[in-house]
C-alpha positions in Angstrom: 38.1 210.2 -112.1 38.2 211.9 -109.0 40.1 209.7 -105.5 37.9 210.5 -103.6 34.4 211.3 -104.0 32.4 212.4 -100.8 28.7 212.9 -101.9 26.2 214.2 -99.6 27.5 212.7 -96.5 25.9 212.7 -93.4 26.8 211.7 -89.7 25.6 211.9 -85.9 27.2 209.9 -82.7 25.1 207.7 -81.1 22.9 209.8 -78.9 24.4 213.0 -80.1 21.4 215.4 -80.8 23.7 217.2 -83.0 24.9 216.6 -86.7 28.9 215.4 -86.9 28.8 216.2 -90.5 25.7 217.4 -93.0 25.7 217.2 -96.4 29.2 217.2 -97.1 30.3 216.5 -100.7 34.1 217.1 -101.5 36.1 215.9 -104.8 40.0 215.0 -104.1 42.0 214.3 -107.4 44.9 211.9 -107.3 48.4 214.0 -106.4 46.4 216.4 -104.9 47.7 218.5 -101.6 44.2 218.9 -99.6 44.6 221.2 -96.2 41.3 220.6 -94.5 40.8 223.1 -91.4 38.6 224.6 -89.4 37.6 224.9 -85.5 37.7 222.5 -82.8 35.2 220.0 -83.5 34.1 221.2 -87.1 33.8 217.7 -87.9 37.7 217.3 -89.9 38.5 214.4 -88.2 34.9 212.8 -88.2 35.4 213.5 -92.3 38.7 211.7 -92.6 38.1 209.1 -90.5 35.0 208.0 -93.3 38.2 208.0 -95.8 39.3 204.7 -94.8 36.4 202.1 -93.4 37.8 200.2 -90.3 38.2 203.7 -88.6 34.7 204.8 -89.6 33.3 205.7 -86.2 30.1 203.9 -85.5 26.8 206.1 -85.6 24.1 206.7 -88.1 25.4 207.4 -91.6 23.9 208.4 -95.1 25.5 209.2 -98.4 28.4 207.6 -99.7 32.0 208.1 -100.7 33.7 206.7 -103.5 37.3 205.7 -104.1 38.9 205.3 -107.5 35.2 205.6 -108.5 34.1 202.0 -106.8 32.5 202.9 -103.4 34.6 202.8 -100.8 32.4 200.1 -98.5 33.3 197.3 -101.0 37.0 197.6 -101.7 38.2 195.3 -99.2 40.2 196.2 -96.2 43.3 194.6 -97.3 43.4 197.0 -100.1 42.4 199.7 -98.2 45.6 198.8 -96.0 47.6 198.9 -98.8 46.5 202.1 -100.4 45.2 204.5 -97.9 47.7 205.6 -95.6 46.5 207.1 -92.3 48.3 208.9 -89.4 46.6 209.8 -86.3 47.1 212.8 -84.0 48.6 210.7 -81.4 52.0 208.8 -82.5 51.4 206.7 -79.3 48.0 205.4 -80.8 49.5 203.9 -84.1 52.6 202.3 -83.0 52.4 198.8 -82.4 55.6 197.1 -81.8 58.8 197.3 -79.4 61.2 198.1 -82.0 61.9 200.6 -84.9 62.4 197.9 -87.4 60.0 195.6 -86.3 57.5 198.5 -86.7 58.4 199.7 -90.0 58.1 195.7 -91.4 54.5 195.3 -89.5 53.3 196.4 -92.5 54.5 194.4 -94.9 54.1 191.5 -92.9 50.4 191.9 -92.4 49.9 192.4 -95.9 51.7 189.3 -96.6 54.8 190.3 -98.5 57.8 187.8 -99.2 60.9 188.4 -97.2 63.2 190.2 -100.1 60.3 192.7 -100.4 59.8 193.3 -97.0 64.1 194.0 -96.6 64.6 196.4 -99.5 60.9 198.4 -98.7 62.2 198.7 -94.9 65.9 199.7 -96.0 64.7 202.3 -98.2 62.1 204.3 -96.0 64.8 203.6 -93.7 67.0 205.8 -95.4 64.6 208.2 -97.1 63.6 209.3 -93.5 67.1 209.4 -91.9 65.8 206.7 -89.4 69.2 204.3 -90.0 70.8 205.9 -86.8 67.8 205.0 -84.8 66.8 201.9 -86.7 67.7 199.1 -83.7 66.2 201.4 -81.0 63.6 200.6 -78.8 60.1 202.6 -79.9 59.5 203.6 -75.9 62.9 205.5 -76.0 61.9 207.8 -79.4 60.9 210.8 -79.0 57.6 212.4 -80.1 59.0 213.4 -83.1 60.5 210.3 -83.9 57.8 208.6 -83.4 55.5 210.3 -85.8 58.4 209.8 -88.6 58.2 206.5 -87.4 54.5 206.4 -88.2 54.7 207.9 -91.5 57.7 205.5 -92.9 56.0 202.7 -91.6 52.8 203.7 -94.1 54.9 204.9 -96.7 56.5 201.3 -97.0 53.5 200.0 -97.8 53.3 202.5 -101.3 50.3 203.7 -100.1 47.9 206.0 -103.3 47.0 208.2 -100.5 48.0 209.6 -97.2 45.7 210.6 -94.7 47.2 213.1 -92.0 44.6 214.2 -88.8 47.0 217.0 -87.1 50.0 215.4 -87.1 52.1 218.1 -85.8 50.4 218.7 -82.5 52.7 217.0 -80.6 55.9 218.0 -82.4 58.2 221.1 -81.6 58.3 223.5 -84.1 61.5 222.5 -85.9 60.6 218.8 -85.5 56.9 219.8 -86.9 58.9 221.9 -90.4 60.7 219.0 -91.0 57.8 216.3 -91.2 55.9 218.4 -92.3 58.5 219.2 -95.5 58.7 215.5 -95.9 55.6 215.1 -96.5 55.0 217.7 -99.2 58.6 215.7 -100.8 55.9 212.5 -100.9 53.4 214.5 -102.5 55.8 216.2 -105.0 57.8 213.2 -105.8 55.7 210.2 -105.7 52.7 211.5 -106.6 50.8 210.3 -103.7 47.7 212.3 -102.8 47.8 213.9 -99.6 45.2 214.9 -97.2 45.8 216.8 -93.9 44.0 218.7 -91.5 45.8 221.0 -89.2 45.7 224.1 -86.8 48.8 225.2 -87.2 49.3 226.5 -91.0 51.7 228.2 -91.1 54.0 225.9 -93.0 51.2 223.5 -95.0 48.9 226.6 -96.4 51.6 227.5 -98.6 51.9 224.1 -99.7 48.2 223.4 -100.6 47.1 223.2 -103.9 43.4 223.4 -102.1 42.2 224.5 -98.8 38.6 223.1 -96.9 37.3 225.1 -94.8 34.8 223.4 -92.3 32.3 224.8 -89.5 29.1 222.7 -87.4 29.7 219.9 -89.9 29.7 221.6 -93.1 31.9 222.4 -95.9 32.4 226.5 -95.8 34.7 227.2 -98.5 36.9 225.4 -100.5 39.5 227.4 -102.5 43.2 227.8 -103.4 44.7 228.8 -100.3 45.4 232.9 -101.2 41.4 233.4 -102.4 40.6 231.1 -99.1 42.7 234.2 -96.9 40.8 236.9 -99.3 37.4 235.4 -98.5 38.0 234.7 -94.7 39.1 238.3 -94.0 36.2 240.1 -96.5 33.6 237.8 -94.6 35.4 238.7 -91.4 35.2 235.0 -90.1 36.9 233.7 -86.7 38.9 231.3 -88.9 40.4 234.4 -90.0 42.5 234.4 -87.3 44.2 230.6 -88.2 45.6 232.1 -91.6 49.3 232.4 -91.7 51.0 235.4 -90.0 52.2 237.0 -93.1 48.5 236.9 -94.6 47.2 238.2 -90.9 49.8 240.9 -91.0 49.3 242.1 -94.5 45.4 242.5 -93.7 45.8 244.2 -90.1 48.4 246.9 -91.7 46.0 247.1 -95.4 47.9 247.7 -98.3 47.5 247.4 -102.3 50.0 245.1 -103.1 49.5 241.3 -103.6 49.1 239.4 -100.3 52.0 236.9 -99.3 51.4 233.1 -98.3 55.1 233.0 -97.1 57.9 234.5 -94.5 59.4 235.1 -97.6 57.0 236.7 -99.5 56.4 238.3 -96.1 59.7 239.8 -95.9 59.9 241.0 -99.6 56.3 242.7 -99.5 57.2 244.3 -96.3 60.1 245.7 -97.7 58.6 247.0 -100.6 55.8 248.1 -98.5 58.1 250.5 -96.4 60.7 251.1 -98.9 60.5 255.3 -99.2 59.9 255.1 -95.0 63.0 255.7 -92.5 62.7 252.9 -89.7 61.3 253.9 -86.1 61.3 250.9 -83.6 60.6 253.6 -80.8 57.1 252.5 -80.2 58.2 249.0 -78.4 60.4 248.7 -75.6 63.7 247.4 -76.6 65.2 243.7 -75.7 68.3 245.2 -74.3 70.6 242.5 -73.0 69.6 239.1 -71.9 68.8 239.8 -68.3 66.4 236.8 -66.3 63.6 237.6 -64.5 63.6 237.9 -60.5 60.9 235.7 -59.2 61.8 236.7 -54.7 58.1 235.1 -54.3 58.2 231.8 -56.2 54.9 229.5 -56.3 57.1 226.7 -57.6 61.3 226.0 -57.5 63.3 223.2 -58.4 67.0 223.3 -57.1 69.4 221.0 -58.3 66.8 218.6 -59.8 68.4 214.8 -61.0 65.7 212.3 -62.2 65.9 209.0 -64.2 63.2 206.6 -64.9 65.0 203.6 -64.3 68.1 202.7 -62.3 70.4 202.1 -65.1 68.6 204.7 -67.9 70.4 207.8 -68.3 68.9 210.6 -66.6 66.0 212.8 -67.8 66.9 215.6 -65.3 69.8 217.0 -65.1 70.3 219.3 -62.5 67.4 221.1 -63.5 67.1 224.7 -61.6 63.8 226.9 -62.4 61.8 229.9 -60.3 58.2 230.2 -61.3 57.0 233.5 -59.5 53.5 233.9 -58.3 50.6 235.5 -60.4 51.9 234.4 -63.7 52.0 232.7 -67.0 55.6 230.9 -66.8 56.0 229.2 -70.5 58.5 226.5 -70.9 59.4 225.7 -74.8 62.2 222.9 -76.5 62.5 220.1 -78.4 60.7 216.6 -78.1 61.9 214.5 -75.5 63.9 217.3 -73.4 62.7 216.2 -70.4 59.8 219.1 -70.3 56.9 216.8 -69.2 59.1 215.3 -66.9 60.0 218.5 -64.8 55.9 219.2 -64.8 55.2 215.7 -63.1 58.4 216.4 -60.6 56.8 219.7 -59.8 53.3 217.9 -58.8 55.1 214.6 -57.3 54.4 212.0 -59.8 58.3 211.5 -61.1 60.5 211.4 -57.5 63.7 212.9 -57.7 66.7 211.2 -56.3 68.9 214.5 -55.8 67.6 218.0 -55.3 64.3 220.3 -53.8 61.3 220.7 -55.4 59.5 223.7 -53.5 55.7 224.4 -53.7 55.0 228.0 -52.3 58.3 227.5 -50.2 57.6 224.3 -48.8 59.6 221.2 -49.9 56.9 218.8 -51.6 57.5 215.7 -49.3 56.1 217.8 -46.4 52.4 218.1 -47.9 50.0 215.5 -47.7 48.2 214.2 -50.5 44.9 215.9 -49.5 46.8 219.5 -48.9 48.5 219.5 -51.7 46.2 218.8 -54.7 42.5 220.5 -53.0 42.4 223.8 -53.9 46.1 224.1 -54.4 48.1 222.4 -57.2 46.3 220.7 -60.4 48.0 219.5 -63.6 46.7 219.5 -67.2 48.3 216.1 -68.8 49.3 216.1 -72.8 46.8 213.1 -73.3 43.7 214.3 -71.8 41.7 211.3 -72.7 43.5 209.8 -69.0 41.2 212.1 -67.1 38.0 210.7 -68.7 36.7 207.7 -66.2 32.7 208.4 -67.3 30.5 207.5 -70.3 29.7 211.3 -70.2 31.6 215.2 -69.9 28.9 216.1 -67.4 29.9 213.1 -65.4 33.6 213.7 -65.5 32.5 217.1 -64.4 30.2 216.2 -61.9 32.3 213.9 -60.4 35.1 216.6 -59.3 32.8 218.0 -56.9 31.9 214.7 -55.5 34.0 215.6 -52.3 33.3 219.2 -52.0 31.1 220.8 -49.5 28.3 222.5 -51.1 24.3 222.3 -52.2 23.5 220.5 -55.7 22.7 224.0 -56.7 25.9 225.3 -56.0 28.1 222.4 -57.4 25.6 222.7 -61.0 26.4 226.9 -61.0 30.3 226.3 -61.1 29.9 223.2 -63.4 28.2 225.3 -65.5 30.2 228.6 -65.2 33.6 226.2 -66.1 31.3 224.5 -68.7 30.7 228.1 -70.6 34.3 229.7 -70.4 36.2 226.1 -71.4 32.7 226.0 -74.3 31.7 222.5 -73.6 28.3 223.3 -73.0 27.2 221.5 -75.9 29.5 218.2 -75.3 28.0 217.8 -71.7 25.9 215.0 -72.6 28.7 213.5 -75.0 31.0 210.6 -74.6 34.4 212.0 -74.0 35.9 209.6 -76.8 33.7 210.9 -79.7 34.9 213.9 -79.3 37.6 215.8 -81.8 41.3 216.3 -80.1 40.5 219.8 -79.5 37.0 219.4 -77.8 38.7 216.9 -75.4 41.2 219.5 -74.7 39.1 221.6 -73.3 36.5 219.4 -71.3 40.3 218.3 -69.5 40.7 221.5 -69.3 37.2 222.4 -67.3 38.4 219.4 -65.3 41.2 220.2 -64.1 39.3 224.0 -63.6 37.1 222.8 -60.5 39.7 221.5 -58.9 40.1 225.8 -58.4 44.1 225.1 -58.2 46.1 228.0 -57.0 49.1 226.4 -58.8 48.2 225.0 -62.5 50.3 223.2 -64.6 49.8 222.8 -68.4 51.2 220.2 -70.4 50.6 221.2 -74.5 47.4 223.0 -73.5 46.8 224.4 -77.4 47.7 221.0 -78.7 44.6 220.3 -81.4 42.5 223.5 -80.6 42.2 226.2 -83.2 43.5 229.9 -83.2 39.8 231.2 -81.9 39.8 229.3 -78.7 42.9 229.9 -77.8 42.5 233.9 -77.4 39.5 232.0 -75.1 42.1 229.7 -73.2 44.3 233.1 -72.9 41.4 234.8 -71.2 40.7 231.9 -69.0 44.5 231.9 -67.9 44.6 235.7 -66.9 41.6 235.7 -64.9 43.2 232.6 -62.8 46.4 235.2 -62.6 44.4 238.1 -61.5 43.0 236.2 -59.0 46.7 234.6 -57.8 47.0 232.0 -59.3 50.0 230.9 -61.0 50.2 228.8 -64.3 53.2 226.8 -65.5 52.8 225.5 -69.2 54.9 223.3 -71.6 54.4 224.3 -75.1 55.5 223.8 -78.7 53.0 226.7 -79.6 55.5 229.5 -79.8 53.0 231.8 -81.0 50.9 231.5 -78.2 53.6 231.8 -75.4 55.3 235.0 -77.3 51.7 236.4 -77.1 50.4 235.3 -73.8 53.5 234.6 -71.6 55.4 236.6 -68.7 58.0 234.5 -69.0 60.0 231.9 -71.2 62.4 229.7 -70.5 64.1 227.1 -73.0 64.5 223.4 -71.6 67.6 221.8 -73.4 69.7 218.0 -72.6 67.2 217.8 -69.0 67.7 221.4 -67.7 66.6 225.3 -68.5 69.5 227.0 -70.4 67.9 230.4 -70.3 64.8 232.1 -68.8 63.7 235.7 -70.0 60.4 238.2 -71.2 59.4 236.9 -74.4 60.2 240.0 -76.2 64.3 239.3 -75.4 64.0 235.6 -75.5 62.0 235.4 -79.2 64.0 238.3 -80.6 67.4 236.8 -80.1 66.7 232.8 -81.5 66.7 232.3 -85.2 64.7 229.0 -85.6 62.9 229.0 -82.3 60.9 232.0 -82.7 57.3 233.4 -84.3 56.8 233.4 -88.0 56.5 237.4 -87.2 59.6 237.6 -86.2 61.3 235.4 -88.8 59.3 238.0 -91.6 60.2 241.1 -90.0 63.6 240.9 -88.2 65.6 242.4 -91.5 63.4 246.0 -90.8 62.3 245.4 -86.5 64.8 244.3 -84.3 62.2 243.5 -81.7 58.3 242.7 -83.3 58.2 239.0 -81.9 54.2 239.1 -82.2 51.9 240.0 -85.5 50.6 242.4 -83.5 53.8 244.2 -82.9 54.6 243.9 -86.4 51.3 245.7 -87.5 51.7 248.0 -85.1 55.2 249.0 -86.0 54.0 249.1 -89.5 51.4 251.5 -89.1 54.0 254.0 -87.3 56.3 254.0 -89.5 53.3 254.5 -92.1 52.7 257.2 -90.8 55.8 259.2 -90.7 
């Protein structure tokens, strides 16, 4: 008897003239590892949200899905508490209570259990997830990381039969992202419990999969074990081709007849038996050299000396924080959760005031703009949750209503809605609620939002959180028309991949201040954890390949020789 059986389900929004899901019918088997992916707004987290009936959004429904073979509408939701486990995308949204221990016993408590219980549960997750250092702590001082630990323990001490996951990584750093992410394939492998997860990022949970669903407008595309998944994607030739791991995307850019690897490891052993008669050239990319930081004499943003705490007596988040973002380009900024990144980005548009140092805005300390000459036309920031910039029952509203103060004809101010509308593709969500729509759809209508404001200065905070590999060579575009036409964009980012791709420059934010600021070709090569998957596969042959497409390229070279 399958856990969960989807059959033939249907959905659609309230006033959405569009389909959520149609006809989908999946099978899950207990212990199973499900990866369910697909692009932004496929309809992964409109599916898993079905999975467990008090987060069933409202709209029209038909179909039904059954669980433990008894439809899933009449086990009751204490039960359903008990036995379906489900973390959200935001660890803000689940987290209910002021401190760690009180919200790993909510629970238990809600469900009733007797005191004893409640103890030895909360003392074991405690320890199985390292939290006992952390366990008196208040939640606001965790960091996103922690807090999505926090989240999971606080489900798993509950013994739940299955865990639900809907992207649970986008807000982690890429260590902090392994390491949950490993725990959760130890709860799958040890206790049996049936996971389900969807996820953009997968490189470290295809390999773990026992089954990959692949979804697009609403339907189920493929479902498959996750190697014959990568074989179909690429023969089709399908965008999601581009979300497969880096060793699979490697191993089909150079071609080859050997097996394909799922891994960095596999990666590294197929590419050394791939070029195993071949003497190494690296000639064809420029090399690192030594570390050597980048000039920026014309700076669109500096911080000198920065010191900022959020409360008198709280330690400070700033420390001294120096950084030079030059004009005309992509400056990336990458570390762990709860650095102090987001921080610096609301110092640099004059949310957080510093109580030591100079934030500079095209050479002009930021006290001495007013409010009006600093954010029209010139500076604009991107939050991490951009459901804060939604104030309308509509996208087209939140749109419209950016241009409310702007000079222009209707005509005029419909032409750049629309223009922003097509290259940020929210065309089709204009007349949508911006609450029903998936994480990475509401990326990117906060993303045309924050467009119209035609800021000669952006700042990004997670701008690829929740939206797939195919929109972000989209968001890449976007970014390098702004630069061609002078702008300058500073982003934080956990998506290493995209800043080693797209960036002029990285710097690495460590204890409230930059430690180091260089190209992404020197700053990737040299780091051993904090670096591409390509890199991590291929640094035993190329000193230098930080992205899969200098791995390919090197491959074919040396190939050829």
């Amino acid at each position: 008897m399958a856990h969960f059986a989807v059959e033939d389900l249907t959905f659609t929004y309230p006033e959405a003239k569009k389909e959520a899901l149609s006809g989908v019918s999946i099978s899950i088997e207990k212990g199973e590892y499900v990866t369910l992916c697909g692009k932004s707004g496929s309809g992964k987290t409109t599916l898993m949200r079905h999975l467990k009936t008090v987060l069933t959004p409202h709209g029209k429904r038909t179909g039904r899905i059954l669980f433990d073979g008894q439809l899933l509408d009449t086990v009751s939701l204490r039960e359903q508490s008990a036995r379906i486990g489900y973390v959200m995308q935001d660890p803000d949204s689940q987290i209910v209570t002021d401190k760690v221990w009180h919200e790993l016993a909510f629970g238990l408590e809600s469900l009733g259990c007797d005191q004893k219980t409640m103890r030895l549960r909360v003392a074991e997750m405690a320890n199985y997830f390292g939290i006992g250092t952390w366990f008196h702590r208040n939640v606001a001082e965790l960091s996103g990381g922690q807090k999505q630990l926090l989240n999971l323990a606080s489900i798993m001490a509950m013994q739940p039969d299955a865990l639900i996951l809907d992207e649970p990584t986008s807000q982690l750093d890429p260590i902090a992202a392994a390491d949950f992410l490993n725990t959760v394939r130890k709860i799958n492998l040890e206790l049996g419990t049936t996971v389900i997860l969807s996820e953009h990022r997968l490189e470290e949970v295809f390999p773990s999969a026992d089954r990959v669903i692949v979804m697009e407008n609403g339907k189920v595309l493929a479902e498959d074990t996750p190697r014959r998944i990568g074989q179909r994607l690429h023969a089709e030739q399908s965008d999601m081709a581009a979300a497969l791991p880096s060793p699979m995307r490697i191993f089909y850019g150079v071609g080859s007849s050997l097996d394909c690897p799922l891994t960095v490891r596999e990666g590294r052993r197929w590419l050394s038996e791939e070029l195993k008669d071949t003497k190494i050239r690296q000639d064809s990319l420029p090399d690192p050299g030594e570390t050597e930081e980048p000039e920026a004499k014309d700076a669109a943003v500096a911080l000198k000396e920065v010191w900022f705490r959020y409360e008198k007596d709280a330690p400070d988040v700033l420390r001294g924080t120096s950084l030079s973002v030059p004009k005309g380009t992509l400056f990336a900024v990458v570390g762990g959760n709860g650095t102090g990144k987001s921080t610096m980005l609301k110092t640099v548009c004059g949310i957080c005031r510093p109580y030591r140092g100079k934030v500079m805005i095209d050479g002009k300390r930021i006290e001495k703009y007013k409010a009006e000459e600093l954010f029209r036309g010139n500076l604009a920031m991107l939050p991490q949750d951009p459901q804060s910039l939604f104030v309308k029952k509509t996208v087209e509203e939140d749109l419209v209503e950016m241009l409310a103060d702007v000079p222009g004809s209707i005509g005029e101010k419909e032409e750049l809605i629309n223009g922003v509308a097509r290259d940020c593709e929210v065309m089709g969500l204009l007349s949508s609620h911006p609450y029903d729509l998936s994480g990475g759809e509401q990326q990117r209508a906060a993303l045309a939002k924050v467009l119209l404001c035609r800021p000669r200065i952006l700042l990004l905070d997670e701008p690829t959180k929740g939206i797939d590999n195919f929109y972000k060579q989209k968001l890449a575009e976007i970014l390098d028309r702004l630069k061609a036409k002078g702008a300058t964009v500073l982003m934080v980012s956990h998506d290493v991949e995209f800043c080693a791709q797209y960036a002029d420059s990285v710097s690495m934010f460590f204890d409230g201040g930059v430690v180091t600021t260089n190209t992404p070709a020197r700053f990737f090569s040299q780091n051993s954890f904090y670096t591409t998957a390509a890199n991590r596969m291929s640094r035993h042959m190329f000193k230098n390949a930080v992205t899969n497409g200098d791995v390919i390229e090197l491959c074919r070279i040396n190939k050829q020789n």
